[in-house]
Structures are given as C-alpha cells and as structure tokens.
C-alpha positions, -999 to 999 in steps of 0.1 A, spaced: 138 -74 -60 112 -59 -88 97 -24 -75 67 -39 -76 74 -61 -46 99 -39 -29 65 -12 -27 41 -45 -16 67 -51 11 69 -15 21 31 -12 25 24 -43 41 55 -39 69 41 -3 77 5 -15 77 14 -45 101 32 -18 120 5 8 125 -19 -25 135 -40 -20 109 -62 -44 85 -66 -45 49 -105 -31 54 -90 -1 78 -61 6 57 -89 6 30 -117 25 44 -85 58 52 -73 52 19 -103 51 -4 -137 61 17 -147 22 22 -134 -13 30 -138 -25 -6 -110 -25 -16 -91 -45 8 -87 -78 -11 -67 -55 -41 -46 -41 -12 -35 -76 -2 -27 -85 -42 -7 -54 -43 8 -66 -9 18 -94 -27 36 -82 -62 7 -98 -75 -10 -67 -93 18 -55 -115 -8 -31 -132 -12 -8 -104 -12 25 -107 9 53 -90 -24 75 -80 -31 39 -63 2 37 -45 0 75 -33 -35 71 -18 -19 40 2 9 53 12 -5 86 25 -30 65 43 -2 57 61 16 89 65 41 88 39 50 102 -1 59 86 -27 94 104 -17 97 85 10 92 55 -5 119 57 -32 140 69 -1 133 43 21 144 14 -5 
C-alpha cells in the first residue's frame, strides 16, 4: 500500500468514526466547508500532491499528529 492511500484510509476510517462529513471535517479543519470535495480526493489516493501542512490540519481536526499516524500504520 502507497502512503498516500494508507493516510486516505486512515482519515476516512476516523472521519466515518467520529460521524462526521466531508463539509464538518472541513469547516474544523480549514474555517469553511469548501474544501470538502479535496478531502474526499485525498480520501481516495487520488491527490498524490498533497501536502503534509494539509495532512496535519486533517488529522488534528480529528484529534491526532502526524506521530500517530506513522504509528498507527
């Protein structure tokens, strides 16, 4: 598995587990629901040019680190 899917599977298992949509994941990671459809690409593997200030908004959004990522996988 690329790390690029193993983090879009990490994120999209935790947000399904917290109950949360793309646009709410969105809105406590970046200020607003805009961003919600690049949250589902990323989700999917398919935005392989995301960035790590990207993933660290996300996953503290949903109460983790970039530590716990890596630690988790």
């Amino acid at each position: 598995m690329t790390t690029i899917l193993a983090i879009g599977k990490f994120i999209h298992k935790e947000r399904k587990k917290q109950k949360l949509s793309l646009a709410k994941l969105s809105t406590k990671a970046f200020g607003n629901p805009y961003r919600a459809s690049a949250i589902g690409e990323i989700e999917k593997a398919n935005m392989p040019d995301v960035t790590f200030q990207t993933i660290d908004k996300l996953l503290i959004a949903l109460g983790y680190s970039l530590k716990d990522l890596f630690l988790a996988n």
